[in-house]
N, C-alpha and C positions, 0 to 999 in steps of 0.2 A: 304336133305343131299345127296342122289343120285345124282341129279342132278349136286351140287355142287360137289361131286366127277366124276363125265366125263367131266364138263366143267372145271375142275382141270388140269387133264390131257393134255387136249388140251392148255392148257394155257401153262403149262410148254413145251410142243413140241416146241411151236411155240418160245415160251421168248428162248429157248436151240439153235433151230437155228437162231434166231437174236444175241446171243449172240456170236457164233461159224464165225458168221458174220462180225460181227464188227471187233471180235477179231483179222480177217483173213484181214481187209483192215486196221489195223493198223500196223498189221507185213509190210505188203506191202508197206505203209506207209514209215513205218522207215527205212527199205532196200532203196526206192526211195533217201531219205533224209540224208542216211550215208555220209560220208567225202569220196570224191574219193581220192586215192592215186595217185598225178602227174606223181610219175615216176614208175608208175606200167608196164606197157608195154616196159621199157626203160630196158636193159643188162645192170651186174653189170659194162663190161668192158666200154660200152658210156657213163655212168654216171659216172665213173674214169674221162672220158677225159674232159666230161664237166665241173666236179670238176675244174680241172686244169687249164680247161681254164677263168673259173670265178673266181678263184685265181688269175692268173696272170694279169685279169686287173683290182685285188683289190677289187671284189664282195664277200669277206669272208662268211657273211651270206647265199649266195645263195650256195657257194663249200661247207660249212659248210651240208647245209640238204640233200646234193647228198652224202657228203663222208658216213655220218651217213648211208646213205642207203645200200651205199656198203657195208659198214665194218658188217652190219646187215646181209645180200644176200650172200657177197663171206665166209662169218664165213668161218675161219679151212684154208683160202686159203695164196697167198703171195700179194694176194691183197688185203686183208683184214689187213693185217699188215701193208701195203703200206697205204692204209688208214687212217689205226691210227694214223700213223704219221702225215697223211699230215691234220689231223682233230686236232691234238695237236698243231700246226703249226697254221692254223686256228683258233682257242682259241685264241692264245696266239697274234695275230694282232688283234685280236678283243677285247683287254682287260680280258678275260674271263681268268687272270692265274690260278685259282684254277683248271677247267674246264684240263686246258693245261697239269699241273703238274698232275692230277690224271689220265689222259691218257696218259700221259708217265711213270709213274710208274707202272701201269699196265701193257704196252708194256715190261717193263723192266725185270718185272716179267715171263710173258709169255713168252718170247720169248730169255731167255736170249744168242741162237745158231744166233741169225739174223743179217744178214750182215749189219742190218740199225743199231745195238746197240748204234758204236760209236754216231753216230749224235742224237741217241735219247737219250744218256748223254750227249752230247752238248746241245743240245735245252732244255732238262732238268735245266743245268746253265745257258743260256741265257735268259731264264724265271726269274728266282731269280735275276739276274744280273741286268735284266733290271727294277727289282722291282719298280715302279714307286715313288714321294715321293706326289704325289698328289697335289691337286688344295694349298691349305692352305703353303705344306713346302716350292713350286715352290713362291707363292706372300711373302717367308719371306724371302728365300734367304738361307734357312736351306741347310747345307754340306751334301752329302753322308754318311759322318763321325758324325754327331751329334742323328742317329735316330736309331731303331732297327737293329741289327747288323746280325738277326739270317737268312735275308735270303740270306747274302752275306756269310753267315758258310755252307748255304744249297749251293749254287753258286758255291764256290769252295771245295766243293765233290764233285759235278758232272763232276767238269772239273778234280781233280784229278785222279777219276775212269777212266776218258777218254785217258788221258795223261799216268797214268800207263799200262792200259789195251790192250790201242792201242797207242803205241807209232809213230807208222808210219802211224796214220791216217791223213787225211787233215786236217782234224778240228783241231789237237795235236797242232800245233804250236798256232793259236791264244787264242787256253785255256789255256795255259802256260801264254802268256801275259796278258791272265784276272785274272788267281791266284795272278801273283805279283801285280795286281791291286788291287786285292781285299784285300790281305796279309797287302797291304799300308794302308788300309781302315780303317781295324779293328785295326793297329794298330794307325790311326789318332783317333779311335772310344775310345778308351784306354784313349789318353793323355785328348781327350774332356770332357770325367769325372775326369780325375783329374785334369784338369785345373779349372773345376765347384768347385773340395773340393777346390784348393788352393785356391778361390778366397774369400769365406765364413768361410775360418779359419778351415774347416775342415782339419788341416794337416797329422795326422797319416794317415786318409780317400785317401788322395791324393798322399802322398808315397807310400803307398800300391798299390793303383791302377796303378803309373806310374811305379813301379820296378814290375809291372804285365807285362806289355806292354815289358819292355826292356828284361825281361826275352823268352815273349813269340815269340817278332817280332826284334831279334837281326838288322835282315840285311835294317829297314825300315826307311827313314828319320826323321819319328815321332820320334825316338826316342832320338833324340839329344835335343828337348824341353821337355821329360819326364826326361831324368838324371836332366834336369836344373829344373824341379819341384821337381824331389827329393831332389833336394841340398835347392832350399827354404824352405821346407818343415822339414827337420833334421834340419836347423837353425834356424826356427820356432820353434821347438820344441827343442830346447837346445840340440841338438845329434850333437855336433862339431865335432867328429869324421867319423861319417858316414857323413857329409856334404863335410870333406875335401874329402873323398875317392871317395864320386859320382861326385866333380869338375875335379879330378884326373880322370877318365872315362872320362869328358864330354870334357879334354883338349887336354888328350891322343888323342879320336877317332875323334871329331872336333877341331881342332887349331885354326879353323879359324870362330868356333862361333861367332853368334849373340851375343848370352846369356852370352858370355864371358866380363869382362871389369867390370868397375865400370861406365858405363852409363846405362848399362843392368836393372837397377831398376826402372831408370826415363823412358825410354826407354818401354820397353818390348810393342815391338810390335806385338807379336803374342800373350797374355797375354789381351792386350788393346780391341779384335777382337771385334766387335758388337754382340750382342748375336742375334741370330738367331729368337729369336721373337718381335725383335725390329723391327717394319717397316719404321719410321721415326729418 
């Protein structure tokens, strides 16, 4: 047993500093083996520029991991804001809108004294605007007007924040022209479900939704094919009198209707339209 307790001893010395060993070339090891950082040695101000310049000849991914590093490096600066933007900007050519839109509302929040506002409520609506309809609605031929309507509602806030906020900004005039676009949109968006009721007999379903439309979007083309769905629609349903009064609207403001005339039934060419999931 003695023996066994000094040759114990030694055993453990030895196994302690093999172990203190080991332990010591794998730290080494894994410092060797870490991920270097490319742009370690690089200034936040060269890797702005280099951003910029790999932007402009469309290398988004590559400006994308420079600006991230800025906006990381210069925190708290005006080029760390310049950043943001121009990494939301980035997103948003790269498909990435979620990406887009949560770095600009961020910006938005942070920063609401910064001279870049205006355009980061523009770029805000030109993300929604340009909301894609994807592979599927592009091969059916789907309208702007036939599908979710909520991110052309998100689209034109941001343009009207822009427009009333900064009325003398650059960007002001073409976000004016994308609201009346949009304006058009939602109210084509309106007539497209009640064109859906009127076509299935759902008529209450379809007056309802087109005297939604003419109430909501007075001033939009759409609305001269929603009065003529209300009036089928109250004549569908035995309401003579609301049908004379919505023709009376629809003769007064169009004269020179379509939907006017007694061909208008065999007719109804906007009525007749392919439906959007039809490929053949």
């Amino acid at each position: 047993m003695k023996l066994l307790k000094n040759t114990s001893w030694s055993t453990w010395t030895g196994t302690r500093a093999g172990l203190l060993a080991l332990t010591a070339s794998a730290l080494m090891a894994a410092c060797g083996s870490a991920p270097q950082d490319e742009f370690a040695n690089i200034s936040p101000d060269k890797l702005y520029a280099d951003a910029k310049d790999e932007a402009a000849d469309g290398n988004y991914e590559s400006a994308i991991k420079r600006l991230e590093k800025v906006e990381a490096r210069a925190s708290g600066t005006i080029l760390a804001q310049q950043a943001q933007i121009d990494l939301a900007y980035a997103y948003y050519k790269t498909g990435e809108k979620a990406q887009a839109l949560a770095k600009l509302e961020r910006f938005i929040r942070l920063h609401p004294t910064s001279p870049a506002l205006d355009y980061a409520y523009y770029l805000q609506g030109l993300v929604n605007f340009n909301d894609d309809l994807g592979l599927f609605g592009r091969l059916a031929n789907q309208d702007l007007a036939e599908r979710d309507q909520q991110a052309s509602r998100d689209a034109y806030e941001s343009f009207r924040q822009l427009s009333e906020r900064f009325p003398n900004s650059k960007y002001a005039p073409d976000a004016r022209l994308r609201m009346n676009h949009i304006v058009n949109s939602l109210a084509a968006g309106e007539v497209h479900v009640a064109r859906y009721y009127l076509r299935r007999g759902a008529y209450l379903a379809a007056a309802n939704r087109a005297q939604q439309a003419v109430k909501d979007y007075r001033q939009s083309p759409a609305i001269e094919e929603a009065l003529y769905i209300m009036a089928q629609s109250y004549d569908s349903l035995g309401l003579a009198q609301l049908r004379d009064d919505t023709l009376r609207v629809l003769k007064q403001s169009f004269p020179n209707s379509r939907y006017l005339g007694s061909q208008v039934a065999e007719e109804q060419p906007t009525l007749a339209k392919k439906p959007w999931w039809q490929l053949w």
